[in-house]
C-alpha positions, -999 to +999 in steps of 0.1 A: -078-437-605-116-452-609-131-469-633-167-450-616-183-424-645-201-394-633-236-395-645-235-434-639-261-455-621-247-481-597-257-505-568-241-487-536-238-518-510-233-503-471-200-514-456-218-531-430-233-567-438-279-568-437-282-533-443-298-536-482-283-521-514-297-492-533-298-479-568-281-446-576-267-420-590-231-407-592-233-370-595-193-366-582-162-381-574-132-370-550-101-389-557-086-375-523-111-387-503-116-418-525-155-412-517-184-404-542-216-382-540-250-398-549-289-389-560-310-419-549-327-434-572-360-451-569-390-473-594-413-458-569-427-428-590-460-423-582-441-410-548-424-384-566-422-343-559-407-311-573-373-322-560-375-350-585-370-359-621-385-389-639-361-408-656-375-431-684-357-465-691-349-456-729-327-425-712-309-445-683-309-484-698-324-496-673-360-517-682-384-497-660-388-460-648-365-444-626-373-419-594-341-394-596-343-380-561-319-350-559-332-338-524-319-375-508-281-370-513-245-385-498-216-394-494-204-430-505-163-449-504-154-455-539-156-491-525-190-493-516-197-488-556-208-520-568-220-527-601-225-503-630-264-509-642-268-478-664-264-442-672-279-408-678-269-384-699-251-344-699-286-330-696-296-350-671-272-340-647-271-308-655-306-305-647-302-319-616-275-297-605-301-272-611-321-287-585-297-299-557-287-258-557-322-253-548-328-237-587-361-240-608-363-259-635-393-272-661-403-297-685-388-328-661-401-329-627-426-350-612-452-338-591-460-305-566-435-303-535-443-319-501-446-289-478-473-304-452-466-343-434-494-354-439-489-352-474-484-397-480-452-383-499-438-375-468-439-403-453-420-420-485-394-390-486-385-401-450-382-439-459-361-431-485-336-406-468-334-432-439-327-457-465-298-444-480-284-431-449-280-463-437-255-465-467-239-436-466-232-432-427-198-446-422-183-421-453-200-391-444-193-391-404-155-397-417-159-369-442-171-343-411-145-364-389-118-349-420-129-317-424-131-308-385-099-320-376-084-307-416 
């Protein structure tokens, strides 16, 4: 059993040493696996797009803005969970399960979608996806290493 809430906000440390922590979100957990899935999260929020929902501080604890990016998803070991720094609320994820599905949603998103690269957005998008992926690597190659071999 975990201690790790869904709907929490954590620092998520990569099992390798000089690869930098991130902030983020913990939309599910599989005790089988032991691993957990997670939104990044970023203060960056002029960057944001239609994919992403603007967290203020009163709603997440947290003493700046939050960047909830639901398009820049994975897979983390419960280990790799560091420190509880805040939370969201029902709504919240709910709305973001909305998105991740590919649904529509109002009232809460940020900005008009990057369709185009030259779009600076995109360029930020990428950053961030290579940024948590660089956490997330070891669990989710083991994941697809689980599920192909069952």
């Amino acid at each position: 059993m975990t201690d790790i809430e869904m709907g929490g906000i954590y620092r998520v440390v990569a099992m390798a040493c000089g690869i930098p922590s991130v902030l983020a979100l913990v939309t599910d957990f599989d005790e089988v696996t032991q691993s957990v899935t997670v939104i990044l999260l970023s203060p960056d929020i002029e960057f944001g797009s239609s994919a992403d929902l603007l967290l203020s501080s009163d709603e997440t604890g947290r003493a700046y803005n939050l960047l909830a990016e639901s398009d820049i998803f994975g897979y983390a070991w419960v280990v790799q969970v560091d420190r509880y720094v805040g939370r969201v609320g029902p709504q919240v994820m709910k709305v973001l399960a909305v998105l991740r599905e590919g649904g529509a949603t109002t009232g809460r998103l940020v900005a008009p979608p990057v369709v185009v690269p030259d779009d600076p957005r995109w360029n930020f998008k990428m950053r961030e996806l290579k940024r948590l992926q660089a956490i997330t690597a070891d669990c989710t190659r083991e994941l697809i290493e689980m599920q192909k071999w069952g």
